[in-house]
C-alpha positions in Angstrom: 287.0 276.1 100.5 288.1 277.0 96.9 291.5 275.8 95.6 293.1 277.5 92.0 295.8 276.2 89.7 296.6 278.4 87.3 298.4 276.8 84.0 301.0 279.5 83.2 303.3 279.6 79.5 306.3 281.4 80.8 307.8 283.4 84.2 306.0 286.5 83.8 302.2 285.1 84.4 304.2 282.7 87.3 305.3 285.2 89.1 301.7 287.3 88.5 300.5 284.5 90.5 302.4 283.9 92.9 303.6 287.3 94.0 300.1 289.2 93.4 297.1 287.1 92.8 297.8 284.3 95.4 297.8 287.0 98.4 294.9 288.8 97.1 292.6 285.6 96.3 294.1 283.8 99.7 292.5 287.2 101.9 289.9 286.6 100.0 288.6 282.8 100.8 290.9 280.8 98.4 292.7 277.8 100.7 295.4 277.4 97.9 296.4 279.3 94.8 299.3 277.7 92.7 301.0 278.4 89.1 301.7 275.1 87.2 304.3 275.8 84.2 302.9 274.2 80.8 303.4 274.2 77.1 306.9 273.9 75.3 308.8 274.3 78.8 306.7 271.5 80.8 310.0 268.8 80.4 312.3 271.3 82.2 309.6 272.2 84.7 309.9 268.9 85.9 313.8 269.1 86.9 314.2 272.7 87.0 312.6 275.8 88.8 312.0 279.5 87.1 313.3 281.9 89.3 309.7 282.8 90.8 309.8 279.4 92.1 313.3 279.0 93.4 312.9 282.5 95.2 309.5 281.1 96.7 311.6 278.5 98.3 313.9 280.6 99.6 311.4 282.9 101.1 312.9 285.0 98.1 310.5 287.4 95.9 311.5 286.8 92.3 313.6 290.4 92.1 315.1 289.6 96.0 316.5 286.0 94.5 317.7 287.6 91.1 319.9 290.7 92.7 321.3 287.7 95.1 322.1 285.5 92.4 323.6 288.5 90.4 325.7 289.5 93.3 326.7 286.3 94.0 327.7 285.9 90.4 325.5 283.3 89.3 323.7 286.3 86.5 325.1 289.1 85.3 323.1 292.8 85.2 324.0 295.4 82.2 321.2 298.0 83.8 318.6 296.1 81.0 318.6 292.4 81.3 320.2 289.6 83.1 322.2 287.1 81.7 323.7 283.5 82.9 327.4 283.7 83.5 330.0 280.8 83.3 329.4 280.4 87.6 325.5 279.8 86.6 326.4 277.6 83.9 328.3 275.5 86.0 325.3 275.7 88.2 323.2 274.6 85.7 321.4 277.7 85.1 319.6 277.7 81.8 317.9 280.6 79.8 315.2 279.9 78.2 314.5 282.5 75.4 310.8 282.9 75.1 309.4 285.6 72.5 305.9 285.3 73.3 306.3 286.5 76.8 309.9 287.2 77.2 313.1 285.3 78.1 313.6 283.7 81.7 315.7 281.4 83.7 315.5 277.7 85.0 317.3 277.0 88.1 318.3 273.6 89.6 315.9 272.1 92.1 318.5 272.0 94.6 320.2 275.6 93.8 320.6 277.3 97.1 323.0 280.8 97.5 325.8 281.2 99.9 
């Protein structure tokens, strides 16, 4: 029985882990494979979820949660990037700009769509 926590700096290596590495390593012997958000965003990891987290508890992959959030107006899409719009701000959607590994979002615990 092998368990893995992986200590992750941003969204990207998050949603590595959670979308492609825990399957693979779980058919593989692993009993639990988790991402654990550290670093410079640890103090909103403890009140907020990235999306790869918030989708997970929706049974949402990370893109499935982010199209449903943009068509339900919480993000915007301009074909590049997405941003937060006034209806995520009120939702207490925060962007976090990261330039190491790229900018993400931070979602309240209890966020659920409509």
């Amino acid at each position: 029985m092998a368990r893995l926590l992986v200590h992750v700096e941003g969204q990207t290596e998050e949603t590595f882990v959670e979308e492609l590495l825990r399957p693979h390593l779980l058919a593989h012997g692993f009993t639990s494979v988790s991402a654990k958000l550290k670093g410079a965003d640890s103090a909103h990891a403890e009140d907020k979820l990235t999306s790869s987290k918030i989708g997970q508890k929706l049974g949402l992959k990370t893109a499935q949660f982010l199209d449903r959030a943009t068509e339900q107006g919480f993000l915007l899409f301009d074909g590049e990037k997405h941003t937060v719009t006034p209806k995520g701000e009120q939702a207490g959607v925060e962007f976090v700009a990261k330039s190491r590994f790229g900018p993400y979002f931070l979602w309240p615990q209890d966020f659920c769509l409509g």
